[in-house]
Structures are given as structure tokens and as C-alpha cells.
C-alpha positions in Angstrom: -67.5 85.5 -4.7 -65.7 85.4 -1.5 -67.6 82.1 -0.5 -66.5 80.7 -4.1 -62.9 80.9 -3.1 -63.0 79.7 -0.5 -65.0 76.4 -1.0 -62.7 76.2 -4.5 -59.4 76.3 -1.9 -61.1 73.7 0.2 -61.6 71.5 -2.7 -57.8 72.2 -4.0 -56.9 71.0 -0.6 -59.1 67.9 -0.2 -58.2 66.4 -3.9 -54.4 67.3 -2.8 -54.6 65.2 0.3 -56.5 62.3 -1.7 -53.7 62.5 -4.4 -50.9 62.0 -1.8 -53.0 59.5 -0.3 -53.2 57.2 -2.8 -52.5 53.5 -1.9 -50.8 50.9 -5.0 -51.6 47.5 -4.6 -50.1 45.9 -7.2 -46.5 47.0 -8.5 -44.5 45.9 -11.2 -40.3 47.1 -10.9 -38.3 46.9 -13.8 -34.7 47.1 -11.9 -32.9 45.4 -9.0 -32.7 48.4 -7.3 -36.0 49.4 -7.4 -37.0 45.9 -6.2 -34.9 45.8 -3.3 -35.9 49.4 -2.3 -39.0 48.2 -2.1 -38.4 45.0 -0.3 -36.4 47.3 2.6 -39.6 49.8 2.4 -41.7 46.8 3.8 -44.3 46.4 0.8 -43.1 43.0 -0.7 -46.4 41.8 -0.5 -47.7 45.0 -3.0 -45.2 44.0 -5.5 -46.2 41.4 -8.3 -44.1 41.6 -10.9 -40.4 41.8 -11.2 -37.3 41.1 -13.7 -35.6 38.6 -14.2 -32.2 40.3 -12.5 -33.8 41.3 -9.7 -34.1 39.8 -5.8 -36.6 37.3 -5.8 -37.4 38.0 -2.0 -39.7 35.8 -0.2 -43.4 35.7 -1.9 -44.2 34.7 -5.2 -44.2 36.9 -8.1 -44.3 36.7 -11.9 -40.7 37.4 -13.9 -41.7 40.0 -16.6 -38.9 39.8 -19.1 -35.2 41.6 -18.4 -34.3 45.6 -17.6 -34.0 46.1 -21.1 -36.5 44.2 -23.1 -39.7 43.9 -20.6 -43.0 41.7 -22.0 -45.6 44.0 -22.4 -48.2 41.5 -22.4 -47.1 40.2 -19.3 -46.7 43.4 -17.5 -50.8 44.1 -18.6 -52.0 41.0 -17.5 -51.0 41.4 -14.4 -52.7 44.8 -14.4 -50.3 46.8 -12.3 -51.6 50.6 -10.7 -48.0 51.4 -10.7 -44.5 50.7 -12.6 -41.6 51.8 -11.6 -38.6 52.4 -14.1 -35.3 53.9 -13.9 -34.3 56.5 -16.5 -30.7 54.6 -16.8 -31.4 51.3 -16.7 -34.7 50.6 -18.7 -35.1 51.7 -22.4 -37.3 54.6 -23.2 -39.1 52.7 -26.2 -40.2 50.6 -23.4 -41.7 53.0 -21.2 -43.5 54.5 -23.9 -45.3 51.6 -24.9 -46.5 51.5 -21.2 -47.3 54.9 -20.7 -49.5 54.6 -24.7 -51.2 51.8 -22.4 -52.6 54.1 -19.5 -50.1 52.6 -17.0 -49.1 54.7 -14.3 -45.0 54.9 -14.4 -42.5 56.6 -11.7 -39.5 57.0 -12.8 -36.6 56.9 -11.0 -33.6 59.2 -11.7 -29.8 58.6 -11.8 -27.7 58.5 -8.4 -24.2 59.7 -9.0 -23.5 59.7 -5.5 -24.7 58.4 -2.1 -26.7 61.5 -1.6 -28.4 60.9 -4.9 -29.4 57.5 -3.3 -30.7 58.4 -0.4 -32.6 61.3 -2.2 -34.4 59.3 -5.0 -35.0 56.0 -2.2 -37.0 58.5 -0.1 -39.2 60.2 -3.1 -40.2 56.9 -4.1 -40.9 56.0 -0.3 -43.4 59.7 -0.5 -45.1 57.9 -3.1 -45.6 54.8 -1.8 -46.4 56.6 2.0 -43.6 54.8 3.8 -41.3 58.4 3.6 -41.0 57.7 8.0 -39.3 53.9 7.2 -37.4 55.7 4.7 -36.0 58.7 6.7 -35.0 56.0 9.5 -33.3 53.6 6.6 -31.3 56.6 5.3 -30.3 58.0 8.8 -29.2 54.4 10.0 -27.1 53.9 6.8 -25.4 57.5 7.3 -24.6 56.8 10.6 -23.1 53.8 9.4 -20.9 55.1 6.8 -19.5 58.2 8.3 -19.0 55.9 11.5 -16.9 53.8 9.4 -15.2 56.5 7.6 -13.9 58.1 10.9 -12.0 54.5 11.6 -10.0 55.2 8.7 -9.1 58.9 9.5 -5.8 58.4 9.5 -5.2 56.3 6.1 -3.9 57.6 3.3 -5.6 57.3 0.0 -4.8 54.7 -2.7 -5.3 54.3 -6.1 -8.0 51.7 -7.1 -9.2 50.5 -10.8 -12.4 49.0 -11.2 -12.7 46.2 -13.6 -16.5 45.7 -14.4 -15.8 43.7 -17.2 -13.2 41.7 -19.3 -13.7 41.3 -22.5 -13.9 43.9 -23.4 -11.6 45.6 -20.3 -14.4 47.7 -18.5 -14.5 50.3 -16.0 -16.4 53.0 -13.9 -15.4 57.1 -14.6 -16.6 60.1 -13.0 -19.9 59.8 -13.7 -20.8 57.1 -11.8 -21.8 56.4 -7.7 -18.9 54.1 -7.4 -17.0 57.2 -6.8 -18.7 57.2 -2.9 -17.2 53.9 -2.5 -13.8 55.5 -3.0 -14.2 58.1 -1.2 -15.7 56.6 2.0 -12.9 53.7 1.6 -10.0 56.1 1.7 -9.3 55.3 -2.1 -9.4 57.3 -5.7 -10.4 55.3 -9.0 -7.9 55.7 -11.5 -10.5 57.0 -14.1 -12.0 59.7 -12.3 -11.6 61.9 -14.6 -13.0 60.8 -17.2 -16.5 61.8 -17.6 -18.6 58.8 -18.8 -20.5 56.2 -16.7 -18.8 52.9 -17.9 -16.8 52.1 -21.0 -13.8 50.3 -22.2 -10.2 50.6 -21.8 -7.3 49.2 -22.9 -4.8 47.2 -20.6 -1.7 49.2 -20.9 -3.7 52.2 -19.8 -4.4 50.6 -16.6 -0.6 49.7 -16.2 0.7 53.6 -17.1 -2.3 54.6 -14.3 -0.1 52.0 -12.3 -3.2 51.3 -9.6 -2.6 49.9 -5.6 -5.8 47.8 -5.8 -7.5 46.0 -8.6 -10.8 45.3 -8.0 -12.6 42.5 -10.5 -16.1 42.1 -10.8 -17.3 38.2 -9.7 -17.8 36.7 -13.1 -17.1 33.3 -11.9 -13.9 30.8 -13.9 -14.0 34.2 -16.1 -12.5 36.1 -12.5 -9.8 33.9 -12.0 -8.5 34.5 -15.0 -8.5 37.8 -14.9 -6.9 37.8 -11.9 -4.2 35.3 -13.3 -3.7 37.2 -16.1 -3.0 40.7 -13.7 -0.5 38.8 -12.3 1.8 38.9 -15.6 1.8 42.9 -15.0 4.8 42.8 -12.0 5.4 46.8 -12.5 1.9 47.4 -10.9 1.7 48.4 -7.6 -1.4 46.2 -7.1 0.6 42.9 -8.0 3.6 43.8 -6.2 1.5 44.1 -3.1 -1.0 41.2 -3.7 -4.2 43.5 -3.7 -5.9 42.2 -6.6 -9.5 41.0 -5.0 -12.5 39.5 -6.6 -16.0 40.8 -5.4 -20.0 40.7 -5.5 -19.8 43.9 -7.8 -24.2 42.5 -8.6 -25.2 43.8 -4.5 -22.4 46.9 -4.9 -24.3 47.8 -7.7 -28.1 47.8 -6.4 -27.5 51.6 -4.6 -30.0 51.7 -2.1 -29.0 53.7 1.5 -28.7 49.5 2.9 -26.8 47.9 -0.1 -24.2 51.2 0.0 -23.6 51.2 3.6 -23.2 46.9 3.9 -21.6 46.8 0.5 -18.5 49.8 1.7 -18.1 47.4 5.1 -17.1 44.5 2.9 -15.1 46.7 0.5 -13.2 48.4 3.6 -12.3 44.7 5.1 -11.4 43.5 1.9 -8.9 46.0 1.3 -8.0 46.5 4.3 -8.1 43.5 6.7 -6.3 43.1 9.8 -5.5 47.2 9.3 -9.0 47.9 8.9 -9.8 46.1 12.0 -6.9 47.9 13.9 -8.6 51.0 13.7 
């Protein structure tokens, strides 16, 4: 009996170690973010299929459809031994039609703060056995950030409105990773406290929240007139101090440990400047 249990806890071991072990060679990502994590894990060359929104990086690979409506048929010729999803950004209906297929799916979960980034970016490296790359990606990006936060130590904090989109007016609550951005910039969004993700807003609620900075999402002609049309608002703080700024909201919003800590330098400078660099 004794000899039983033990060879059955060897066994438990071995298949454990086998199951950790296990090596993908061909990946398909259905979001930006996943995409670019893997680009910054090192294993480009194992991915083979990607969206349409995300990175096209530098080898070749086959555009399966967008975040929310993926082609199937597509995704199983290409025969992946791994997707990975996001339980956000890609639509369940989806998922389950892959998972009816046999495909093997990892799901990423929701980041509502730079913590939650770092977490989920170094489960997925576990997986993928690239947890050491991702342990010194995390560490650098830390380093970074609370580096940069020290410079501005002695700032005081300002009221900031995100303007995701503009017709309809959109925005970023509590809910939502953006928050981080705030906080390591020395800033407060105007809707943190409302508890939703993203939704829409109305113009005048923006002026009564009376914001220091505006910051509009790049949408192209669409931006300029945006920021043309803040201008009619004199009675804002952000107007009267010519803080209304127009930025790459599409590399903001890909949260890996990298994107966060490079995307917070440019939003620091940009609010900042020559004060920024003083410090």
C-alpha cells in the first residue's frame, strides 16, 4: 500500500512538471494588449495570428478579424495550441465557439490598476515559461514609475477630464486603470467617482466639474475640433491656462508594465513641461 502511494505521488509530480512545462508554438491573441505582451515577452516568432488593432511587430502574421467579431474559420486554419482572450475586451459568444472547437483559451482578466497589470502580464508569462523576463520587465517598469513619481513630490494635484471620445462626449470613471495615470502624474480625474469603466457625459457636466487639464484622445481633424470647440468654455480652468492637450490615448491604453511606465513619461511632460523637467 505504502509502495502504491508513493509511486501514485511520483506520478502526481511528474505529470505536474510536464503540465507547467508545456511549450505553445503557435498563438493566436485577440487584443493589442495581449499582442504586445507577448512581443516584450520575446516570443513574436510563436505568435501567428493577431487582430486587426493590434501591433503588427516585425514577422509576418495572419489578421483574424477585430477584438469583437474574430473569424472562426480563420483562427482554425491556422490551427493554434493556444488563444489568448481578454474577459473585457473580446465577446464571450466568441470564446465559446472556440472553446466548442477544442481550442485551448487563457483568458486574461481586467487590470484596474498598475498592480493589476503587472499581476496578469506575469501569469501569462508562467504559462508561456518566460515568468524570469517578466519579473525583470515588471521590476524595471516600477522602478521607473515610482522614480518619476518622487520628481513630482512636491506638486500639488490637479483636476484632469479624460475625453475618450466625442460624439458622443466620453470618459473614464473609477473603474478603470487610467486612475494610475492620475495618481503617478500628481493629478485626479474629475469622474472618479463614478463607478463605471467608460460612458458618456454631457458637456456642461464637464464645465460645473470645472477641470485644470483636458486631455483628448488623438482622433485626428476630429481632435482639433474638439479642442477648438473647448476653447468656447473660458470659465474652465483648463482654457484659461491653455492645458488642453491632444494625445496617443491607442499606446496609453495597451496596459502592459512597458506601455504604463513610457506612456506616464509622456503624460508627465506633456502636462508638465519645462516644470516637469525642473524637478
Amino acid at each position: 500500500m505504502k509502495k502504491y502511494i508513493i509511486y501514485t505521488i511520483i506520478l502526481l509530480f511528474l505529470f505536474s512538471k510536464i503540465v507547467c512545462a508545456k511549450e505553445y508554438r503557435r498563438i493566436i491573441s485577440l487584443a493589442p494588449s495581449i499582442t504586445k505582451t507577448l512581443y516584450e515577452l520575446g516570443v513574436e516568432e510563436l505568435v501567428k495570428g493577431i487582430t486587426i488593432y493590434c501591433p503588427y511587430g516585425t514577422i509576418k502574421k495572419e489578421v483574424i478579424g477585430t477584438i469583437l467579431e474574430p473569424n472562426i474559420e480563420r483562427i482554425a486554419l491556422l490551427n493554434p495550441d493556444l488563444i489568448i482572450s481578454t474577459k473585457e475586451g473580446n465577446l464571450e459568444k466568441s470564446i465559446e465557439k472556440l472553446y466548442r472547437l477544442g481550442f485551448e483559451i487563457y483568458v486574461m482578466k481586467s487590470a484596474k490598476n498598475f498592480n493589476d497589470i503587472c499581476i496578469n502580464y506575469c501569469s501569462l508569462a508562467k504559462k508561456l515559461n518566460k515568468i524570469k523576463t517578466a519579473k525583470k520587465i515588471t521590476t524595471s517598469a516600477k522602478n521607473s514609475i515610482n522614480k518619476l513619481y518622487k520628481k513630482l513630490n512636491n506638486i500639488n494635484s490637479l483636476k484632469l477630464f479624460w475625453e475618450i471620445g466625442s460624439a458622443p462626449l466620453y470618459t473614464a470613471g473609477k473603474n478603470n486603470f487610467l486612475n494610475d495615470y492620475n495618481y503617478y502624474s500628481k493629478t485626479t480625474n474629475i469622474y472618479l467617482n463614478t463607478k463605471k469603466s467608460y460612458f458618456p457625459i454631457d458637456i456642461e457636466d464637464v464645465v460645473k466639474r470645472n477641470p485644470d487639464i483636458i486631455l483628448i484622445a488623438n482622433m485626428g481633424r476630429i481632435s482639433n475640433e474638439e479642442k477648438k470647440t473647448w476653447g468656447k468654455y473660458k470659465m474652465i480652468n483648463a482654457v484659461k491656462s491653455n492645458k488642453i492637450f491632444i494625445l496617443d490615448f491607442n499606446y496609453m491604453l495597451i496596459p502592459t508594465p512597458v506601455t504604463f511606465a513610457e506612456s506616464l513619461k509622456i503624460l508627465v511632460k506633456t502636462i508638465y513641461g519645462d516644470r516637469f523637467n525642473a524637478h
